[in-house]
C-alpha positions as CSV (number, residue, x, y, z in Angstrom):
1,X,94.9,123.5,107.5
2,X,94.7,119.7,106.6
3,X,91.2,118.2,106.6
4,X,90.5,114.9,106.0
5,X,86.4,113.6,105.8
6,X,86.3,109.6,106.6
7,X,83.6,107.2,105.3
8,X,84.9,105.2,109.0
9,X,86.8,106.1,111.9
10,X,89.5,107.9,112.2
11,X,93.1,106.8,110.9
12,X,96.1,107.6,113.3
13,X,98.0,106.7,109.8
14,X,96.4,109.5,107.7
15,X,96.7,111.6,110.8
16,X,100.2,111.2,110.8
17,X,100.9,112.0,107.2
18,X,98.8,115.0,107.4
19,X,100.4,116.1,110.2
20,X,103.8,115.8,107.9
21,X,102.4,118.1,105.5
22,X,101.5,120.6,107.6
23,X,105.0,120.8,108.5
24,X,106.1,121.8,105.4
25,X,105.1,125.4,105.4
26,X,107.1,127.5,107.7
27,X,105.6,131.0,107.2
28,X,103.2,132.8,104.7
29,X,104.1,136.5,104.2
30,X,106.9,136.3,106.4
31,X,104.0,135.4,109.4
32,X,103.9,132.0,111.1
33,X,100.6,130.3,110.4
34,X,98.5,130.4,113.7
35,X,97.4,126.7,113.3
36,X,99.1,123.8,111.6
37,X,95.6,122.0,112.4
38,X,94.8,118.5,111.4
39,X,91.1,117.7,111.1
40,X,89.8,114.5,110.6
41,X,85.9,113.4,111.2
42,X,83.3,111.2,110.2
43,X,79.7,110.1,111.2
44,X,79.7,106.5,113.5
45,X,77.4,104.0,112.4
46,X,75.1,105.4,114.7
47,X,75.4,109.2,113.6
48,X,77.4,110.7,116.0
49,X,79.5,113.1,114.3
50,X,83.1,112.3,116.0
51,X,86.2,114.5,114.6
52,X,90.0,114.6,115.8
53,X,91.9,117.7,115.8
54,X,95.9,117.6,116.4
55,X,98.0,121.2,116.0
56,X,101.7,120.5,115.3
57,X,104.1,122.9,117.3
58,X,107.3,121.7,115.2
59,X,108.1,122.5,111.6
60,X,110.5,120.9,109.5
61,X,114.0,121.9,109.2
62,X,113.8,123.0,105.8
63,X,110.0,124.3,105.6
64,X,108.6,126.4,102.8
65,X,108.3,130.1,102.9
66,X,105.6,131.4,100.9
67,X,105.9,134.9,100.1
């Protein structure tokens, strides 16, 4: 899992390159991960907690395995 905590809103960039990362890793014990997840949140200016969540289905071509 990726998490990223925001003093502003949410960045589709950082999203993004997150999202790469969580790519990277294939399997962990010979077991797929159940989530790739992405988190990203912050509080608005008026205190509403707001938070975006993106699972990537793909991995790369070349991922890690970790044994």
């Amino acid at each position: 899992m990726e998490s990223k905590g925001r003093g502003d809103a949410i960045s589709n960039e950082t999203q993004d390159k997150a999202k790469k990362r969580t790519r990277k890793l294939r399997k962990v014990a010979g077991i797929f991960p159940a989530l790739r997840a992405v988190i990203q949140s912050y509080f608005s200016s008026t205190g509403v907690f707001r938070s975006k969540i993106t699972d990537p289905i793909e991995f790369d071509e070349m991922p890690l395995t970790l044994e």
